[in-house]
N, C-alpha and C positions, 0 to 999 in steps of 0.2 A: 736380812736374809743370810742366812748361813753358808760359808763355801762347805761342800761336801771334800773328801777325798779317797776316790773307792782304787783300789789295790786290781791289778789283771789278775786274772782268776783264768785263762784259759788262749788261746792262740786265734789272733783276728782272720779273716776271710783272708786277708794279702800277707803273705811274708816272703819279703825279698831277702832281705838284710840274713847273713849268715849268724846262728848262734853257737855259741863259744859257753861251756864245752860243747862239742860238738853233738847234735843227734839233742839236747836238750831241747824241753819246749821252749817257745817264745817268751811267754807269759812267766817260767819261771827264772829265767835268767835276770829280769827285771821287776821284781816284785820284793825286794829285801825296802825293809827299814831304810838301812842303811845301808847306801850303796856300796858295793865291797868293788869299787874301781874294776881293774882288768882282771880280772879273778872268772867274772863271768858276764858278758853281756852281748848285745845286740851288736855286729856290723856291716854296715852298709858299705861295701865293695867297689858300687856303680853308679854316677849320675844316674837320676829316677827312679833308682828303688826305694819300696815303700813297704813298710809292715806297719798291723794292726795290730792292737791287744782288745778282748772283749774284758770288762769291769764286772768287777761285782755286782750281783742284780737285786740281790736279798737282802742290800744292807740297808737298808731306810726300817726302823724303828716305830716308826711315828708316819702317819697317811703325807704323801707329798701333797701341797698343793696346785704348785707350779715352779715351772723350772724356767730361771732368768738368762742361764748359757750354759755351756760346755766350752771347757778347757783342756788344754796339757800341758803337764808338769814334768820337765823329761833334765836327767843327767847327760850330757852328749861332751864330747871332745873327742879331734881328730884326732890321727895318730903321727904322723911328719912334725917333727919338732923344729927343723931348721929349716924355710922357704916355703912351707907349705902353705896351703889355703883352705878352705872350707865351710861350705855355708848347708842348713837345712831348714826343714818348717815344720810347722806343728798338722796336724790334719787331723781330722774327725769326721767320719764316716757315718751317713746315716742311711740305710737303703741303696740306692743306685745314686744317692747324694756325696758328692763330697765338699768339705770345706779347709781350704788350705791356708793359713795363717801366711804374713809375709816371712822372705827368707831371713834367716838368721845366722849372723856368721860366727865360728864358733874359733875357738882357742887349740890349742894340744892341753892344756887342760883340765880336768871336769869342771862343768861350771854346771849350774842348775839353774834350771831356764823357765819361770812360773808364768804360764799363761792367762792366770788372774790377774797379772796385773802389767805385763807388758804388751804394748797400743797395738791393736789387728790382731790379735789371738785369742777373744772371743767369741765362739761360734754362737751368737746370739737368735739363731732362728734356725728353724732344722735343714738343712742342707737339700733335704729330699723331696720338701713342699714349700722352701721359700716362708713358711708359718712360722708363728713362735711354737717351741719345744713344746708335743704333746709332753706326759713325765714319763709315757711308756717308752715312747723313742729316743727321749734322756736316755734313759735306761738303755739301750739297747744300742745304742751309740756304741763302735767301735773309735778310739783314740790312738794315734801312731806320730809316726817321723817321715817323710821323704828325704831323703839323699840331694840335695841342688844340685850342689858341684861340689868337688875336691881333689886334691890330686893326692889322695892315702886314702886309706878307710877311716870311716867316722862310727864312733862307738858311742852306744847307747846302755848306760847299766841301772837304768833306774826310769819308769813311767808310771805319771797317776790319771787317772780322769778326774776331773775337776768338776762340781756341777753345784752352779749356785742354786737352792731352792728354797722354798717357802712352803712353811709347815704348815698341817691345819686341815680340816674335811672340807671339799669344795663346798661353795656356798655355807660356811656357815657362819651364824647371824656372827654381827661386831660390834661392839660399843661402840660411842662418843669418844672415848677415850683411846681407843684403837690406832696406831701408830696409822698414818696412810698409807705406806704401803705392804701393810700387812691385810688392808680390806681387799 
């Protein structure tokens, strides 16, 4: 199965987290290749604040067949270089669903943080019926950050949505030869 990686493309339902420059959207502060560090990103000022990014919804190529989880892939480091602390989580939003990854505590600085492959960060069932991922509600998934705790701001200059899935027209027929979990 493929990890997807779709780009924000527009500003989630929640934004707490201040962006820098200021008056910029969400989505574009955090949407470079390459992260360009403190130049421009997300920060989170308050324990509990939480922003979202909505993903790309047009990029699948090829018919989905099914979607194995949702992830995030987020840049973060506080800002306190000497004494300081801080930790956050990853979340993804589906509906009135949310799914919150465990906390993760972060450096001063930027470290990237891939939720495909580190333990409790993926959202394997959709948050908002307990089911496994329709591919429409993949899709439609909002991906963000909550803020734990810190005693500075914690900056975020870089977020992807992660979405493992599996090619192919539902139900169609398969070989013998057919990998299993491709049938």
């Amino acid at each position: 199965m493929p990890l997807e990686t779709l780009l924000p493309v527009a500003d989630g339902d929640v934004m707490q987290w201040v962006a820098n420059p200021v008056g910029a959207g969400y989505s574009a502060v955090v949407d470079f290749d390459v992260a360009d560090e403190d130049a421009s990103y997300l920060e989170g000022q308050a324990d509990g604040q939480v922003f979202t990014v909505k993903a790309q919804t047009g990029y699948f190529t090829h018919p989905v067949r099914r979607v194995g989880y949702v992830a995030v892939f987020a840049r973060v480091r506080r800002r306190v270089v000497g004494g300081g602390f801080g930790s956050f989580a990853a979340r993804v939003h589906s509906g009135a669903g949310i799914f919150q990854g465990p906390t993760q505590v972060v450096t001063t600085a930027f470290v990237d943080y891939d939720g495909s492959v580190l333990d409790g960060w993926l959202c394997e069932t959709d948050p908002a019926t307990g089911q496994p991922w329709t591919v429409d509600a993949a899709i439609q998934a909002q991906v963000g950050l909550v803020r734990v705790a810190a005693n500075a701001g914690m900056r975020c200059t870089k977020i992807r949505k992660l979405m493992m899935v599996v090619y192919g027209q539902a139900g169609a027929v398969r070989g013998p030869d057919t990998p299993r979990w491709w049938r």
